[in-house]
Each structure stands twice: as structure tokens, then as C-alpha cells.
N, C-alpha and C positions, 0 to 999 in steps of 0.2 A: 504494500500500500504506500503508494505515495505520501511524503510529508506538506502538510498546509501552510504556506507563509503567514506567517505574523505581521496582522496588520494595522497593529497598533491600537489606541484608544476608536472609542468610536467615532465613528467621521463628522457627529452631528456636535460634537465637541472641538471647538477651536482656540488655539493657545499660541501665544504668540514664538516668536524666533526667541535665540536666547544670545547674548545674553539679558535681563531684565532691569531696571533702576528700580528701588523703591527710596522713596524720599522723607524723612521726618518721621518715621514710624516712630511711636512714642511708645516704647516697647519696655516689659517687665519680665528683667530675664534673671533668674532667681537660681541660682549655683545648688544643690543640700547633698548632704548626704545618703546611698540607697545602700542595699542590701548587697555586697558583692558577687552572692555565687549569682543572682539574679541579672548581674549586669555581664557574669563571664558567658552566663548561659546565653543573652542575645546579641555578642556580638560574633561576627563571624569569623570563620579560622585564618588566623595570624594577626589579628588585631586583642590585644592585653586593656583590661582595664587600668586609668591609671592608678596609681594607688593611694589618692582622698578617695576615691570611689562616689566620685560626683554626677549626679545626672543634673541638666541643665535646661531647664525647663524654661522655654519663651512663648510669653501670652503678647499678641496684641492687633489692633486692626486700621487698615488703612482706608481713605476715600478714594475714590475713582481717580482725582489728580494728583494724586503722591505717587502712583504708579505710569510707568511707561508701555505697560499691554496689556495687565493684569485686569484692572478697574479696578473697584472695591472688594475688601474682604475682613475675614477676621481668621486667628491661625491660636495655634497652641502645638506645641510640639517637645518631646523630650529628648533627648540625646547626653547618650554615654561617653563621661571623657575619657580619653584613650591616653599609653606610654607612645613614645615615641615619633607623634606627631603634632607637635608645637609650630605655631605661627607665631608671630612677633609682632607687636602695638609699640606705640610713644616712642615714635626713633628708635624702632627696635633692643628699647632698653626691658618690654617685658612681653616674656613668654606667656603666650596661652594655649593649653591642652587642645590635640585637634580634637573630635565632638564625630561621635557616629550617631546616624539618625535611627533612632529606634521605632518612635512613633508619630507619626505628623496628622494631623487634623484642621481641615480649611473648607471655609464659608465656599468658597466659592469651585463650581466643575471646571472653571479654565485652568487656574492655578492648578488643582489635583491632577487633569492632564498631563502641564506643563513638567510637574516635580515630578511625574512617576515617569512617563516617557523619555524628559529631557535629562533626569537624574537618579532613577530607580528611588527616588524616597518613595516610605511606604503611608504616603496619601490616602488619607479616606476623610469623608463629610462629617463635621462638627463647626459647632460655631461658640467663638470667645464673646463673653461679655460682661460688663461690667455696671456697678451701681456704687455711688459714693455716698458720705457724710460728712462733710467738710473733708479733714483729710484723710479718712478712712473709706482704703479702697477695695470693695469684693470684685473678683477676678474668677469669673465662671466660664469652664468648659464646659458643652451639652454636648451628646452626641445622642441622636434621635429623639430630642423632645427631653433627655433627664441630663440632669448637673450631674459628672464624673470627678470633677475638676475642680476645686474654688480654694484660691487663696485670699486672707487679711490679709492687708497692708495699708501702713501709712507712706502717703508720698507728700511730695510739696514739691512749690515751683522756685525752691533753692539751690540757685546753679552751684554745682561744685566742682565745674571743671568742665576739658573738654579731651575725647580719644581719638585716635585715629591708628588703624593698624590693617592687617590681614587677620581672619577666620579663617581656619581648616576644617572643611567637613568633608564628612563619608556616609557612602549608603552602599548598599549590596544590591546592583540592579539586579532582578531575575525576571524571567520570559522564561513559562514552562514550553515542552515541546506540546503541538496542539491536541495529541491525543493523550496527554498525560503520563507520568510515571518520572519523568526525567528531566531536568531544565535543559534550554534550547540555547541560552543566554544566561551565563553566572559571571558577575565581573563586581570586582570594589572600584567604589568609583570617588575621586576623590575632586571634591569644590572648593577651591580657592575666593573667599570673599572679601574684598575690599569695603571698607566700612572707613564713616565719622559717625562722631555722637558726641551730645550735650547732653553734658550728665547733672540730674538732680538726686537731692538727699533724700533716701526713702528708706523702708526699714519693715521686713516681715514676722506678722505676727503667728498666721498657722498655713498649714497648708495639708486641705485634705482630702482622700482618694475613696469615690464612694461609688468606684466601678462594679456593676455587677458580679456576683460570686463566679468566680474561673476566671475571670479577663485576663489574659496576660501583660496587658497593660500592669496592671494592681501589682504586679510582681515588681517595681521601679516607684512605688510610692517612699515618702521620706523616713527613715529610721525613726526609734524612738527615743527619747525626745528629739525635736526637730533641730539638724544639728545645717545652717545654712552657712556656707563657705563662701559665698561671692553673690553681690547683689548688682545686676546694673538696670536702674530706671533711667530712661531717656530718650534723645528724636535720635532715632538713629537711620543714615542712609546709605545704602547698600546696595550692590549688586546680586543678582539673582546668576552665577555665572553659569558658562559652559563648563559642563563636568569632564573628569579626565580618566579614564582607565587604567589602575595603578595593578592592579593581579585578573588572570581570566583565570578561574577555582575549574575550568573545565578546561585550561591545559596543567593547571599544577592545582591539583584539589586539596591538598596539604602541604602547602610553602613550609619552607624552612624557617624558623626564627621569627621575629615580629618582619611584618612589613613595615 
């Protein structure tokens, strides 16, 4: 029997070229510490967790004109920081852990497109959202109608500086073969992201995971007590880049060493 070409998302779905700008995002991206063997178990082979055993958790949503194809959206997403993959911010005076994408969740079908085709993240519908009181911030993921997701916080509009550097990420594209059993496409794919940000003073109070019973999301909720290593609130603007192919797992399905 002849094999079926892969023909991508479906065609009534349209996403733009890559690479993408997002501008200002005012974004709450919250460092903690998880469970280790949970973080060994989802990342894939030759990639090591680093050892704070950090997931890095980014909430937040853009209008139509801060992006360059995209239009509007709202995102949440975790990702496990990794050994041996450090980018470099502030005149490359400071290292930051490169970051595998575990889980992504976004408003919007262009974007889920865009990430799964143009970068194997593993993209699925939810939408972030938020409700204040003075400076007390709730930060809710849903995904189908119930809250999974919601962090306290206080923030405020107290600049305390400004960054600018590179982000390291990774995802594990897979494209099974179309009869199943076997993947047809296994490859690490590694995104180089250029970023600024204006950074203000904020400060988290919980953060809690209220995924249905089995989720394996639930396995990457924060230790107890809640132990947060790195806070950044601010307008942060970024590219959405083209991704790069650092291992194919279906010419060396067990690399040697970390990659």
C-alpha cells in the first residue's frame, strides 16, 4: 500500500509566513519550581532538565495591532528549562536556560497553525484571562469552558528597568506516518528569539492547577510550598522566529550525551 503525503493543517486554516513580530505584549512570565522526575519524563531524548528544575510559565494577550499576521489572541504556555542550552541578555552579561515547550495553549486557530506547522509546539485551544482589584491580578487559563490555570498577583506600573537579549527554545516536531504506528517526521527543533522588555515591579502570591484528574499537564504544577525563582512582568517585543532542526530522533533515535 502506498504511503499518503502529509498535508498539513487544514487548508480552511490560514497563518501567516514566519518569521512573526509581536509588539508590547504585557506579559506574566513566572519562573517556580516542579517536580523533577515529571519534567525528565516530558522532555525528549538528549535534552536534561536543568537543575533549579524550573518550569516557566507565560500568560498573556495581544490586540490585533501589536501583531504582524497573527491579529489578536490570548496564550499560556509552560516550558521546561533545560542544561546546556543558555542564550545571553544585557550585553551578554546574563545567561538564561534554553526552555522546551511542553504545553502551549492559544485563543486563537491561526496562531495554533502557525506554532504546530511552522514549529512543532504542541498547540491546542484555550484562552488566558484576566480580572483585577487595584493591584491585585487573577490570571486564568480555561481550556473548554473551565479554569485549569489561575495565578495571584500583584503588579504595578513601576518601571524597574529595561532587557534586551536572545531566548532559546525547543519543541519536538512530530508528523505521525498517515496510517499510524510510526512517526513520519521526528526532529528537535530549536527557536532562536530576539526580544526587548520594560520591566515593572510585581510579585506572586499563588499559583494553582485545577486540571482534571489524569491530565498530564497536572504533572508540571508548582511544588509545595510554592517555591518561585524568577518573575518577569512587562511589554515585551519579540519575534515569532523561523525554527531550526538541531537532531532528526529518526536518523539517531538515541544521541549520545546532551545535545
Amino acid at each position: 500500500m502506498s504511503k499518503v503525503p502529509y498535508r498539513g493543517m487544514p487548508p480552511t486554516i490560514w497563518a501567516p509566513e514566519t518569521p512573526q513580530l509581536i509588539r508590547d505584549a504585557r506579559m506574566l512570565i513566572i519562573g517556580y519550581e516542579a517536580d523533577r522526575a515529571a519534567l525528565e519524563e516530558i522532555l525528549p531524548t538528549g535534552l536534561t532538565p536543568h537543575a533549579n528544575n524550573t518550569v516557566q510559565m507565560n500568560m498573556y494577550e495581544i490586540e490585533p495591532d501589536q501583531s504582524s499576521g497573527f491579529g489578536g489572541f490570548s496564550l499560556t504556555y509552560l516550558t521546561v528549562e533545560i542544561e546546556g542550552h543558555d542564550s545571553l541578555a544585557a550585553d551578554g552579561n546574563m545567561a538564561i536556560p534554553g526552555r522546551y515547550f511542553a504545553y502551549y495553549w492559544n485563543s486563537s486557530p491561526r496562531v495554533i497553525s502557525y506554532a504546530r506547522e511552522g514549529a512543532g509546539i504542541p498547540a491546542m485551544p484555550g484562552v488566558r484571562s484576566t480580572t483585577s482589584d487595584g493591584n491585585k491580578l487573577t490570571s486564568t487559563l480555561s481550556v473548554d469552558g473551565s479554569p485549569v490555570i489561575e495565578v495571584q498577583a500583584n503588579v504595578t506600573d513601576t518601571h524597574v528597568g529595561n532587557l534586551g537579549g536572545h531566548l532559546n527554545y525547543y519543541s519536538h516536531r512530530q508528523i505521525p506516518e498517515p496510517f499510524g504506528g510510526y512517526a513520519a517526521l521526528s526532529q528537535l527543533i530549536e527557536l532562536p528569539l530576539p526580544f526587548t522588555v520594560k520591566l515593572f515591579d510585581a510579585s506572586v502570591d499563588d499559583i494553582q492547577f485545577t486540571f482534571p484528574e489524569g491530565h498530564p499537564a497536572a504533572r508540571l504544577a508548582p511544588t509545595s510550598p510554592l517555591n518561585v525563582t524568577s518573575l518577569l512582568y512587562g511589554d515585551v517585543t519579540f519575534t515569532y522566529s523561523m525554527g531550526r532542526v538541531i537532531h532528526d530522533y529518526l536518523e539517531d533515535p538515541e544521541p549520545g550525551g546532551r545535545l
